[in-house]
N, CA, C and O of each residue as an XYZ file, in Angstrom:
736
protein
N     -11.497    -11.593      0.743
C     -10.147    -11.841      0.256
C     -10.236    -12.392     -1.156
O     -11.095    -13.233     -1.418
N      -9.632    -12.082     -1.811
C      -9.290    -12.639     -3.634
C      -8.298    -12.943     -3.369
O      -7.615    -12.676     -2.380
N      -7.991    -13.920     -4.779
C      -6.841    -15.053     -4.850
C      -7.460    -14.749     -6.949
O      -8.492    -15.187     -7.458
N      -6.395    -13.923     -7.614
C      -6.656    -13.655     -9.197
C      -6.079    -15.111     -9.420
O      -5.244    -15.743     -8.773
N      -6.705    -15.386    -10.398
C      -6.034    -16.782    -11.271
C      -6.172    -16.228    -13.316
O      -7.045    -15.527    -13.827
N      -5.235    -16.736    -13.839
C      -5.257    -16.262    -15.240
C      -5.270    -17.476    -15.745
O      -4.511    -18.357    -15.340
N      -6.201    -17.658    -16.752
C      -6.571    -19.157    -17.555
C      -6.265    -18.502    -19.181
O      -6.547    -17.467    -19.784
N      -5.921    -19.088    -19.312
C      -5.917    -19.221    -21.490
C      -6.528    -20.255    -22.153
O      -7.007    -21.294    -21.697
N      -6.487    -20.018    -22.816
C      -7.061    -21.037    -24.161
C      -8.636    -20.500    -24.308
O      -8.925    -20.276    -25.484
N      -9.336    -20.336    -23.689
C     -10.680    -19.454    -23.721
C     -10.993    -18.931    -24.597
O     -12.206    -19.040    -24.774
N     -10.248    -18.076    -25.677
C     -10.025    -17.401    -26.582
C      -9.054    -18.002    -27.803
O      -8.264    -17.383    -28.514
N      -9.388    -19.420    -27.798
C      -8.155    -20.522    -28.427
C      -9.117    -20.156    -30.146
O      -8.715    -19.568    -31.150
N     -10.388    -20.772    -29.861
C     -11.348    -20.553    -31.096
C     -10.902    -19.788    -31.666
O     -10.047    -19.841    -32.549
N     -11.664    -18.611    -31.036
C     -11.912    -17.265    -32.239
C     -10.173    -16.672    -32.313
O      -9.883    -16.091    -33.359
N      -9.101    -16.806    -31.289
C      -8.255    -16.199    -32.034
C      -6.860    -17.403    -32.723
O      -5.856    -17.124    -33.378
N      -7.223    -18.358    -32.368
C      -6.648    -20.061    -33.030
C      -5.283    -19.860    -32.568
O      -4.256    -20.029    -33.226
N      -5.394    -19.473    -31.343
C      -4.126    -19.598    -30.821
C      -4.338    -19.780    -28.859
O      -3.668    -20.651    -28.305
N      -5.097    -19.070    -28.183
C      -5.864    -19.035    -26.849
C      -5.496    -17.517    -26.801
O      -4.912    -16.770    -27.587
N      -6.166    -17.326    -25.354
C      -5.630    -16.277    -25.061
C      -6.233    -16.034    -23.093
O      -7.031    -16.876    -22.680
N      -5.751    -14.841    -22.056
C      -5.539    -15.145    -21.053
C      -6.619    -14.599    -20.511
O      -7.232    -13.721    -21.117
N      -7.030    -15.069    -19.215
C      -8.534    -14.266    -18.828
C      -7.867    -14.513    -17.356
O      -6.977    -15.327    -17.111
N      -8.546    -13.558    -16.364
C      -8.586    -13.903    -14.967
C      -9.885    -14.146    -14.566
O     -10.942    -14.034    -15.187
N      -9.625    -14.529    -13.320
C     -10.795    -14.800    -12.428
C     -10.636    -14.273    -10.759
O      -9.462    -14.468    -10.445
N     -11.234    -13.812     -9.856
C     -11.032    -13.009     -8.648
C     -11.554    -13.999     -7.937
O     -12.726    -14.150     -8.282
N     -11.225    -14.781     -7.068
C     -11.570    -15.559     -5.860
C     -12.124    -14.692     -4.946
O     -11.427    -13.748     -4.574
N     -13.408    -14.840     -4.444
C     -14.077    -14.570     -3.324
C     -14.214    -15.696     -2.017
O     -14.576    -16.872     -2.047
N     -13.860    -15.011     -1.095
C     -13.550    -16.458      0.028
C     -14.215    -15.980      0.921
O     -13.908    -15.017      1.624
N     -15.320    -16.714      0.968
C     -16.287    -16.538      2.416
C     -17.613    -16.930      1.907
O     -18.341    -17.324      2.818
N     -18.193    -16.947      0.658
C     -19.942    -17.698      0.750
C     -20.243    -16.370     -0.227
O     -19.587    -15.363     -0.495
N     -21.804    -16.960     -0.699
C     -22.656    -15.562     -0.941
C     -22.721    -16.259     -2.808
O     -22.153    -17.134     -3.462
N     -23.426    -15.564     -2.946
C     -23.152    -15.620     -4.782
C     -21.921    -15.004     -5.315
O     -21.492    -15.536     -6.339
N     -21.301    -14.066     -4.880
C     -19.916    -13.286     -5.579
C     -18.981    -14.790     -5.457
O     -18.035    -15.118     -6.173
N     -19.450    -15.380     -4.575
C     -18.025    -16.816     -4.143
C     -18.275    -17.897     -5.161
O     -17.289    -18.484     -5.608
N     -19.589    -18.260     -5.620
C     -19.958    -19.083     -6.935
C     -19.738    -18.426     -7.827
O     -18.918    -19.114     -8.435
N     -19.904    -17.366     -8.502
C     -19.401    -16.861     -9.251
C     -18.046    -16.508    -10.098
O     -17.882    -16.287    -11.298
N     -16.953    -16.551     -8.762
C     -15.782    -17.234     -9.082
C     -15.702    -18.475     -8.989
O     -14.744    -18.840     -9.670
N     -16.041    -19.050     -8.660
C     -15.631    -20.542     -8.281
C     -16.184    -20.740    -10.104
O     -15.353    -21.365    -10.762
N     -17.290    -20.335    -10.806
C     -17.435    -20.684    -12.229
C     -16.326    -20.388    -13.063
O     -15.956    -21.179    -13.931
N     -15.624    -19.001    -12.797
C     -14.876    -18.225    -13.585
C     -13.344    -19.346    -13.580
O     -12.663    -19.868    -14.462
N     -13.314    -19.323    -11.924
C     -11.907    -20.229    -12.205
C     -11.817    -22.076    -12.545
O     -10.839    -22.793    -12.759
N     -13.270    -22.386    -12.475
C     -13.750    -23.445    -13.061
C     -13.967    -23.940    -14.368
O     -14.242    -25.098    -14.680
N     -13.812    -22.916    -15.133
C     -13.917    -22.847    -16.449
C     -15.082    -22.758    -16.828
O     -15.156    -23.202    -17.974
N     -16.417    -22.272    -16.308
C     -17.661    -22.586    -16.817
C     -18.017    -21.306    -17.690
O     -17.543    -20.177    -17.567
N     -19.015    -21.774    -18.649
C     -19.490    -20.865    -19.586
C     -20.812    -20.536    -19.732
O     -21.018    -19.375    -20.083
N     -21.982    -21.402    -19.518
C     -23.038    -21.197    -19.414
C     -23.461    -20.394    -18.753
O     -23.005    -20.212    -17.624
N     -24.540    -19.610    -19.294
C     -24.504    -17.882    -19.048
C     -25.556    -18.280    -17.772
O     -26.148    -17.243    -17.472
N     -25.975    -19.337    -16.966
C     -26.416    -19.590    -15.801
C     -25.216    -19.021    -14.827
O     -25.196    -18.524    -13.700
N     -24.363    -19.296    -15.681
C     -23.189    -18.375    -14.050
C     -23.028    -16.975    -14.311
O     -23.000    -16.066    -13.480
N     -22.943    -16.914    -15.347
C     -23.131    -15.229    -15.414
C     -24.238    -14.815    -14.992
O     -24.145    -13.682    -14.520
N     -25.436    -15.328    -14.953
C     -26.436    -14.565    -13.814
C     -26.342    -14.633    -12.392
O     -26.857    -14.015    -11.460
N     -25.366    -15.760    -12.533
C     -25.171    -15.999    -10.417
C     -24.156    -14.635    -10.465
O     -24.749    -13.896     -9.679
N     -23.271    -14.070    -10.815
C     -22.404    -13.035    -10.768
C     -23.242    -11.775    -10.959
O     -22.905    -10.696    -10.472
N     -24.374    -11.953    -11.703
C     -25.217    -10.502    -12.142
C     -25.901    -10.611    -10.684
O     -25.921     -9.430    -10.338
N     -26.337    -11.182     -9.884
C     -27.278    -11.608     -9.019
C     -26.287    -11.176     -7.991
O     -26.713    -10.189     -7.391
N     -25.308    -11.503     -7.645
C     -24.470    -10.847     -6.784
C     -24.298     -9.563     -6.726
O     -24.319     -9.142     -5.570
N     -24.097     -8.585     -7.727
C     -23.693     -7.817     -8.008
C     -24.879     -6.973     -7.459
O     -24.738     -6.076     -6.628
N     -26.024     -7.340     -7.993
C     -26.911     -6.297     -7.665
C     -27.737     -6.588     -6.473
O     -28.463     -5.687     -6.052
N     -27.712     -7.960     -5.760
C     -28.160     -8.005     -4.110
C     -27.165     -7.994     -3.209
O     -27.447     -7.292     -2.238
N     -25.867     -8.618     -3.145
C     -25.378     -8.601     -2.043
C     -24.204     -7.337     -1.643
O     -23.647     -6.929     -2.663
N     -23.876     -6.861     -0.754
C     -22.921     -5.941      0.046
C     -21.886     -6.426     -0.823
O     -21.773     -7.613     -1.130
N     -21.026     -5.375     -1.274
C     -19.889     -5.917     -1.418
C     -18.817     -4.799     -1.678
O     -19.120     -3.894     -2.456
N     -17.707     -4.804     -1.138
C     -16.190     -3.441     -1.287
C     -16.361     -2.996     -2.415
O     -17.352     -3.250     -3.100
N     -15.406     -2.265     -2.761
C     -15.216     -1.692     -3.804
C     -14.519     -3.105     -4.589
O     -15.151     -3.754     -5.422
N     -13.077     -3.448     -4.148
C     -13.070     -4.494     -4.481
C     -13.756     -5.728     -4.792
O     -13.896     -5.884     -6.006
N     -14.180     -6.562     -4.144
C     -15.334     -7.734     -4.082
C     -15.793     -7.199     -5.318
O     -15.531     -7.877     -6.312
N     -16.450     -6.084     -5.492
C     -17.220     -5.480     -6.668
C     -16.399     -5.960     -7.942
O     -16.744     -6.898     -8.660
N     -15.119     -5.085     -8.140
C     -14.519     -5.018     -9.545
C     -14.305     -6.052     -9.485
O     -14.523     -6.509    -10.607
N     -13.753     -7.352     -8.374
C     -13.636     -8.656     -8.860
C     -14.970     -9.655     -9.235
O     -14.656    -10.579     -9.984
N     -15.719     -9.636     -9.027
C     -17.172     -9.921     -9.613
C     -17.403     -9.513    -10.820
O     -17.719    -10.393    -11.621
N     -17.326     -8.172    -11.292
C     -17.369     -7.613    -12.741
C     -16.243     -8.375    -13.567
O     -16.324     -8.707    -14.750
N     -14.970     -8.623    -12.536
C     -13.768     -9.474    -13.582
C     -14.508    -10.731    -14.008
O     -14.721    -11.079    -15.169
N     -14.949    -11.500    -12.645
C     -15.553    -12.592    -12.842
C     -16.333    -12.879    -14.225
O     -16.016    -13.617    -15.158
N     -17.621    -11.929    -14.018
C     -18.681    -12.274    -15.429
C     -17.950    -12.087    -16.538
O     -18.048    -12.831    -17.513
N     -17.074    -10.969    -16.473
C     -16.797    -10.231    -17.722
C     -16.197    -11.627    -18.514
O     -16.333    -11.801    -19.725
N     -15.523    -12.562    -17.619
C     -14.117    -13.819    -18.021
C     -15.346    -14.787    -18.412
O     -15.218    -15.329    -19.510
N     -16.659    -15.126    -17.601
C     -17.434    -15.889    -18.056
C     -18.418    -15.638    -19.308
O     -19.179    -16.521    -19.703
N     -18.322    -14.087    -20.026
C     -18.703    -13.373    -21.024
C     -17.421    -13.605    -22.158
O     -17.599    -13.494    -23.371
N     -16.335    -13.886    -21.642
C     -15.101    -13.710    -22.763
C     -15.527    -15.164    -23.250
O     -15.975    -15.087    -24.393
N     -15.533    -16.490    -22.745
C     -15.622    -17.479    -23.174
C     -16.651    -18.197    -23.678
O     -16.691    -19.428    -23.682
N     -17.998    -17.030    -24.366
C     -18.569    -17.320    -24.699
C     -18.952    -16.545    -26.103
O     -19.901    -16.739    -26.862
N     -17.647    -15.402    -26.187
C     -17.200    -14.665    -27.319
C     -18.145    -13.227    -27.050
O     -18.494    -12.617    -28.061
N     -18.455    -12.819    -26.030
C     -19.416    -11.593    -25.838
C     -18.421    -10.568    -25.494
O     -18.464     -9.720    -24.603
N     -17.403    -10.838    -26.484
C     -16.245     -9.546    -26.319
C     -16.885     -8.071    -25.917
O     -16.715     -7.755    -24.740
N     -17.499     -7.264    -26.636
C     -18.339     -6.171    -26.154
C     -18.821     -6.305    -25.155
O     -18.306     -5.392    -24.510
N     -19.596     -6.901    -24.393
C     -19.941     -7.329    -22.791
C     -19.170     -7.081    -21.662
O     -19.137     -6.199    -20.805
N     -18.263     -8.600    -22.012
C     -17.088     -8.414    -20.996
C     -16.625     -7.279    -21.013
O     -16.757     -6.569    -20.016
N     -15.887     -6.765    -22.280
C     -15.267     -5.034    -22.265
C     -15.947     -4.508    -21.161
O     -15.294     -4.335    -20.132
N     -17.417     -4.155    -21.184
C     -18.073     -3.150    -20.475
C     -17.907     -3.408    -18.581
O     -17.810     -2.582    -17.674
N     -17.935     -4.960    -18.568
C     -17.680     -4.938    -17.152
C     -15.969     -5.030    -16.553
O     -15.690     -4.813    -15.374
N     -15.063     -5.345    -17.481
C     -13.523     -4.983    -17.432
C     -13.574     -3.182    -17.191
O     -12.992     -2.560    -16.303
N     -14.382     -2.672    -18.186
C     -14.325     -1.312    -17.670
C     -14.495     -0.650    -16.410
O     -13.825      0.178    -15.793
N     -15.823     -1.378    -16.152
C     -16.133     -1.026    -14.943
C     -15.484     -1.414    -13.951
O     -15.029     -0.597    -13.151
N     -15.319     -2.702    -13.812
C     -14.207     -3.001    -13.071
C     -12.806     -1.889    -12.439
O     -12.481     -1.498    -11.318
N     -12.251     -1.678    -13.875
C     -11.090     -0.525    -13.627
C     -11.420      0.950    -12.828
O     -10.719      1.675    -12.122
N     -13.065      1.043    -13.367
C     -13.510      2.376    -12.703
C     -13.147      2.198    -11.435
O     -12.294      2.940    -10.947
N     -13.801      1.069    -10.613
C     -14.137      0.614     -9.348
C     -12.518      0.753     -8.479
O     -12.346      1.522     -7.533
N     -11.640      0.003     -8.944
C     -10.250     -0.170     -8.982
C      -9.257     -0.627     -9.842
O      -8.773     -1.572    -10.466
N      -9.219      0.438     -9.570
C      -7.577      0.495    -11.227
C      -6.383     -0.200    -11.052
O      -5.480     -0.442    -11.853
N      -6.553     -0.541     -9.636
C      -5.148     -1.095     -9.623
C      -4.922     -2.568     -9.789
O      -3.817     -3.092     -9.644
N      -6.040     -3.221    -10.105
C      -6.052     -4.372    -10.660
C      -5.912     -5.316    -11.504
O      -6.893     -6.012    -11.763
N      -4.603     -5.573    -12.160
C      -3.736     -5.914    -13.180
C      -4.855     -6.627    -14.176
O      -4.909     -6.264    -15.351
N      -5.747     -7.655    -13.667
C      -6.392     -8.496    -14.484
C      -7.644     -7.819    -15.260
O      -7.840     -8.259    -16.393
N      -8.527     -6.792    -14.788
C      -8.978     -6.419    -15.175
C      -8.338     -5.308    -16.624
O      -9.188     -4.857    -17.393
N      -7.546     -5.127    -16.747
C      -6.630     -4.612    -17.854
C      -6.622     -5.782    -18.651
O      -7.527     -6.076    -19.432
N      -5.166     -6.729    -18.368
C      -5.251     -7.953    -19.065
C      -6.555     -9.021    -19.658
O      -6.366     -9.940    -20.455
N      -7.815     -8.664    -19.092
C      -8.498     -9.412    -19.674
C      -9.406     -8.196    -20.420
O     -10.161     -8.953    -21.030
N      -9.754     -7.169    -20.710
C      -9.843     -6.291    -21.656
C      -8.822     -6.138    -22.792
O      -9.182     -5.581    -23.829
N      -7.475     -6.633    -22.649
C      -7.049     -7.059    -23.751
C      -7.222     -8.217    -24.140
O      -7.007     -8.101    -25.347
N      -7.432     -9.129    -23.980
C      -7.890    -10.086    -24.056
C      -9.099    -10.329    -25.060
O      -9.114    -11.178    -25.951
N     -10.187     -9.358    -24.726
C     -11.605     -8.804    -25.464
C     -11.046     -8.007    -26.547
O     -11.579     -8.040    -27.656
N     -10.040     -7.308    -26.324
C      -9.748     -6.982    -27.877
C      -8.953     -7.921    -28.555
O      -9.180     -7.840    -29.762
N      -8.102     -8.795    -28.280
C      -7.696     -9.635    -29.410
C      -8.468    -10.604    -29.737
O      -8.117    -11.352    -30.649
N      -9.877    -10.835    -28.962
C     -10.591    -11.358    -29.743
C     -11.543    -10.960    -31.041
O     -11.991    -11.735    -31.887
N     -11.732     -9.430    -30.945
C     -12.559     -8.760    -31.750
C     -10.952     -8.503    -33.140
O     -11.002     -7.855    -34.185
N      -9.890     -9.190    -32.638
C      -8.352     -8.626    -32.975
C      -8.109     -7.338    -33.691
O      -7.683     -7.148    -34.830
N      -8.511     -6.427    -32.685
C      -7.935     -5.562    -32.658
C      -7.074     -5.226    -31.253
O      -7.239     -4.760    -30.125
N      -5.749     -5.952    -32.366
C      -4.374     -6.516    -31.730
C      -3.662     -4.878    -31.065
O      -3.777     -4.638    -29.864
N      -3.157     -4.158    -31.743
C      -3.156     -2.692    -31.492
C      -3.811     -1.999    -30.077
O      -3.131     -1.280    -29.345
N      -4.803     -2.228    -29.890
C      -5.633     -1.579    -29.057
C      -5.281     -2.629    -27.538
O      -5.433     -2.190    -26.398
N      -4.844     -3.920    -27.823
C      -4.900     -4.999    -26.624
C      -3.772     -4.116    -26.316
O      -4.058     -3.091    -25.697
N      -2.418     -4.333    -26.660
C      -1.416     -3.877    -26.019
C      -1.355     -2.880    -25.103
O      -0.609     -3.173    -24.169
N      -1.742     -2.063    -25.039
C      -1.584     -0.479    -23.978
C      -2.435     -1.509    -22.385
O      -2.112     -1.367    -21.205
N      -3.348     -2.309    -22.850
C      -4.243     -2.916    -21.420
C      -2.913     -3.691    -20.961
O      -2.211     -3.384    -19.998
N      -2.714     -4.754    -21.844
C      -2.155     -5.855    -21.414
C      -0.721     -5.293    -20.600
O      -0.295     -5.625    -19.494
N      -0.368     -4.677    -21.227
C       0.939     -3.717    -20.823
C       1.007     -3.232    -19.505
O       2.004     -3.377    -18.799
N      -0.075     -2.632    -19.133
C      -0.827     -1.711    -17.925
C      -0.557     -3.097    -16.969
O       0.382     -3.215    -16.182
N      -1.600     -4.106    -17.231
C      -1.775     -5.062    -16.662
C      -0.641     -5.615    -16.052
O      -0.714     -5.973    -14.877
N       0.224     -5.714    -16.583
C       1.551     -6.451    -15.931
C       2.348     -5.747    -15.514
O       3.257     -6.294    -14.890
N       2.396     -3.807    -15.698
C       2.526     -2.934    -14.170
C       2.151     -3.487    -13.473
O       2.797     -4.092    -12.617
N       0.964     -3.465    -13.607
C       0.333     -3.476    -11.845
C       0.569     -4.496    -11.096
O       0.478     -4.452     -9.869
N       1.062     -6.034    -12.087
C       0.877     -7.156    -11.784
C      -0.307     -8.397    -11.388
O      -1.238     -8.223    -10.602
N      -0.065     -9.467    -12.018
C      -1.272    -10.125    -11.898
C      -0.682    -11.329    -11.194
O       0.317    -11.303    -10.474
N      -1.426    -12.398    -11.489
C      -1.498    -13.427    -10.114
C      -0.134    -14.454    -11.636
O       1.028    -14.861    -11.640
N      -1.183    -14.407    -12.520
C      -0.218    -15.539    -13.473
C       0.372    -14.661    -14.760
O       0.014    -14.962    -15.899
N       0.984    -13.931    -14.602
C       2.006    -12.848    -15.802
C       1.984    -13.952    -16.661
O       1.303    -13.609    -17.627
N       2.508    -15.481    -16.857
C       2.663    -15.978    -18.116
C       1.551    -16.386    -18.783
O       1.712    -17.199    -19.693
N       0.319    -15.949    -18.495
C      -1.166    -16.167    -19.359
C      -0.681    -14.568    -20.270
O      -0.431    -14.461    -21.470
N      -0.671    -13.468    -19.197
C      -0.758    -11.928    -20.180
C       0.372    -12.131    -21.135
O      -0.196    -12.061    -22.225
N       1.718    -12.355    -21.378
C       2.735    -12.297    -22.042
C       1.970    -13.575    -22.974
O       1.469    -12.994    -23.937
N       1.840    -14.237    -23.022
C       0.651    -15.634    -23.964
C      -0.040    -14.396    -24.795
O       0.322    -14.165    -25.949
N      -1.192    -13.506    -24.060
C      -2.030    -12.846    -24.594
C      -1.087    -11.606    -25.774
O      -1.332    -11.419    -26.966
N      -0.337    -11.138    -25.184
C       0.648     -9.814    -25.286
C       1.283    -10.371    -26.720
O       1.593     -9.574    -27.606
N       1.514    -12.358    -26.930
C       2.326    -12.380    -27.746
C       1.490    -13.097    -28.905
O       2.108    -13.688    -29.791
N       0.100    -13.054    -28.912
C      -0.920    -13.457    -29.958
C      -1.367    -11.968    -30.715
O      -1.953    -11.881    -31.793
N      -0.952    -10.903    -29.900
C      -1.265     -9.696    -30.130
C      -0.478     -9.278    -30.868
O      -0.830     -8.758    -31.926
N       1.418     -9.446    -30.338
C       2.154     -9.069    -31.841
C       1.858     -9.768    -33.003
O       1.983     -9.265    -34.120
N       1.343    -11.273    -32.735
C       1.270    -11.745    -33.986
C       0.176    -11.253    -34.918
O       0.232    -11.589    -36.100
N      -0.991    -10.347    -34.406
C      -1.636    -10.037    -35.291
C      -1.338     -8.968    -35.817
O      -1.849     -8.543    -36.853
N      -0.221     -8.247    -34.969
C       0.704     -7.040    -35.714
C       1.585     -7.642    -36.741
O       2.326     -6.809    -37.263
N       1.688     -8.603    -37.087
C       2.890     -9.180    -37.800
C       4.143     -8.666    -37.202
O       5.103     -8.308    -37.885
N       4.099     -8.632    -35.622
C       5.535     -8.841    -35.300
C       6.165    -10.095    -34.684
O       6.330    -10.224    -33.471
N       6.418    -10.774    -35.364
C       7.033    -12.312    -34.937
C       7.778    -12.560    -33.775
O       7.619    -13.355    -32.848
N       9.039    -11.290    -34.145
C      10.122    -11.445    -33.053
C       9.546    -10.979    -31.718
O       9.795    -11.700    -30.752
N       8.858     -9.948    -31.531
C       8.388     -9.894    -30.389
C       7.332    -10.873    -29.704
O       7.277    -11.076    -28.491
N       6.494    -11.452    -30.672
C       5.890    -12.681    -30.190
C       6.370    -13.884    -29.541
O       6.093    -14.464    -28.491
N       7.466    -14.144    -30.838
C       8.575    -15.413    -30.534
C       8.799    -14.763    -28.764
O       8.063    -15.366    -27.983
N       9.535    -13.849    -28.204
C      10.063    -13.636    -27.026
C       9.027    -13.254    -26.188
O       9.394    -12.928    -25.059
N       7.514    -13.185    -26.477
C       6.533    -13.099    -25.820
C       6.398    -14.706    -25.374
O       6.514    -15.112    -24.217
N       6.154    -15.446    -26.435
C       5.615    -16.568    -25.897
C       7.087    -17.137    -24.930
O       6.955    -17.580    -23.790
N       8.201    -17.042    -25.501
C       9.290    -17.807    -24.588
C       9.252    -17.383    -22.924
O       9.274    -18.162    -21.971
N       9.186    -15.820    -22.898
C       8.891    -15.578    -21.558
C       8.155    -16.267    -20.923
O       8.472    -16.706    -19.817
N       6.455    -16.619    -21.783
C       5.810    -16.970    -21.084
C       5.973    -18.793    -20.352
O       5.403    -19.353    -19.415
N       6.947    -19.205    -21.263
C       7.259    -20.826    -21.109
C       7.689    -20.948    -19.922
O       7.187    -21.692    -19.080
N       9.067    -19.919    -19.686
C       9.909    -19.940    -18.949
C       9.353    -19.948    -17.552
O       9.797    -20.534    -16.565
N       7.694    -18.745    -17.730
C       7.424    -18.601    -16.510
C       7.010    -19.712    -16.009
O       7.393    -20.077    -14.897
N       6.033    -20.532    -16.863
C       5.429    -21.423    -16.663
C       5.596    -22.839    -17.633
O       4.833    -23.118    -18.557
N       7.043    -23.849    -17.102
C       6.869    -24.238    -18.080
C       6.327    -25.654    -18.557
O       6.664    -26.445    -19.437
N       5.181    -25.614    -17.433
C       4.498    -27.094    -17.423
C       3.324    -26.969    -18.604
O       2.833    -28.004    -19.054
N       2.843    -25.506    -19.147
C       2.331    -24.862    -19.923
C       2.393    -25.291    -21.046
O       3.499    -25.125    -21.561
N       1.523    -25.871    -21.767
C       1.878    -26.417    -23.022
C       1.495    -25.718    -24.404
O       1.796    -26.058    -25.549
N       0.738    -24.635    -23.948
C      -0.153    -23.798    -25.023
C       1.365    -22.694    -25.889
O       1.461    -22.398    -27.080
N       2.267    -22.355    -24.806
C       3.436    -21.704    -25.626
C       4.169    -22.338    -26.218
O       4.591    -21.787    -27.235
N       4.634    -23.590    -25.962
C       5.445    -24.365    -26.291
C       4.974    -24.991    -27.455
O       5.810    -25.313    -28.299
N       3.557    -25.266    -27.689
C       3.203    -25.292    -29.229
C       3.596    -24.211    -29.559
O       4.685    -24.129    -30.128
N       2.848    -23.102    -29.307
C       3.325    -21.559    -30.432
C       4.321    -22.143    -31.245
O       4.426    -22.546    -32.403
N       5.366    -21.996    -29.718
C       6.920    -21.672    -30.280
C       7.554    -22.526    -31.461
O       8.362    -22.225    -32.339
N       6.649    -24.119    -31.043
C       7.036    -24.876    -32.447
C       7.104    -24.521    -33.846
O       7.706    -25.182    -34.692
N       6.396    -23.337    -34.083
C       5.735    -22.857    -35.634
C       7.037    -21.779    -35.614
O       6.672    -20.911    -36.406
N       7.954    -21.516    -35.267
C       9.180    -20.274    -35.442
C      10.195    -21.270    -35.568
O      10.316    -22.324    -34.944
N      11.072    -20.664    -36.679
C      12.743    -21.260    -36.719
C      13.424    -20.056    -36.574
O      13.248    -19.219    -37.459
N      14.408    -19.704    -35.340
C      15.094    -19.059    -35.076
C      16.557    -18.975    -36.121
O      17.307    -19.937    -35.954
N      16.843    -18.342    -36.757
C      18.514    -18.235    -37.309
C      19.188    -16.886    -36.939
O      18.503    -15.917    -36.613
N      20.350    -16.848    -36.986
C      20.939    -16.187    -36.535
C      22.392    -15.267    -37.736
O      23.493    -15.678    -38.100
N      21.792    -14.196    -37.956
C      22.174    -13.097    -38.819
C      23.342    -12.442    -38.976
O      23.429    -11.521    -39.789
């Protein structure tokens, strides 16, 4: 069983604003279950990315279990700026199962860190079809992405969505401080 969780700020550095990653809960033991437990723990040291590589290639696991393990490293690869990395296991991931919102959203994610803002959108977009566990991390991500389009207004209403969703969230609610709204 998985339980997705979406974290931001991970991507606060390199894109000076955060940005959203998931993580796939594995519930039952094994290395795939430490492996999330790092991802939604916040850990970075590439010691957990080998407990997730180590899973991957000894223990049984679904098709699922699988792409959420690949989400896993890929999120413990994003926060250590191995944008190209993670990409490759977000990919795989999607191969495995596509219908998994986070694995989209956190391949955009890998591109607005490399910011190429352009290219995030079509994932992040996808991503919140399909739906994810925390939509107001992707709309966070979705709205660091217009900003590297220089589209404000869609950012401005990116990040507000994302307040609204969540609004104990403090990472939008800065954004939003840096916009003065007037009215035309």
């Amino acid at each position: 069983m998985f339980r997705t969780v979406s974290m931001a700020g991970a991507l606060a550095l390199a894109c000076a604003a955060g940005s959203a990653q998931a993580a796939v809960t594995v519930i039952g033991g094994g290395l795939a279950q430490a492996c999330s437990q790092a991802a939604i723990g916040g850990e970075s040291d590439v010691k957990f990315q080998q407990l997730c590589t180590e899973a991957l290639d000894t223990e049984f696991l679904n098709a699922r279990d699988r792409a959420g393990t690949l989400i896993n490293r890929g999120v413990l690869k994003l926060r250590r700026g191995a944008y190209p990395e993670a990409t490759r296991d977000f990919d795989q991931a999607v191969r495995l199962k596509s219908d998994m919102g986070e694995a989209y959203v956190n391949r955009g994610a890998a591109s607005i860190g490399q910011r190429r803002y352009a290219e995030s959108l079509p994932d992040i977009n996808r991503g919140l079809e399909l739906g994810v566990q925390e939509p107001a991390k992707a709309y966070y991500n979705r709205a660091l992405a217009y900003e590297g389009l220089d589209d404000a207004k869609s950012a401005y209403f990116d990040y507000q969505k994302a307040l609204e969703m969540q609004p104990e969230w403090a990472a939008p609610r800065e954004q939003l401080t840096r916009f003065s709204v007037s009215r035309r």
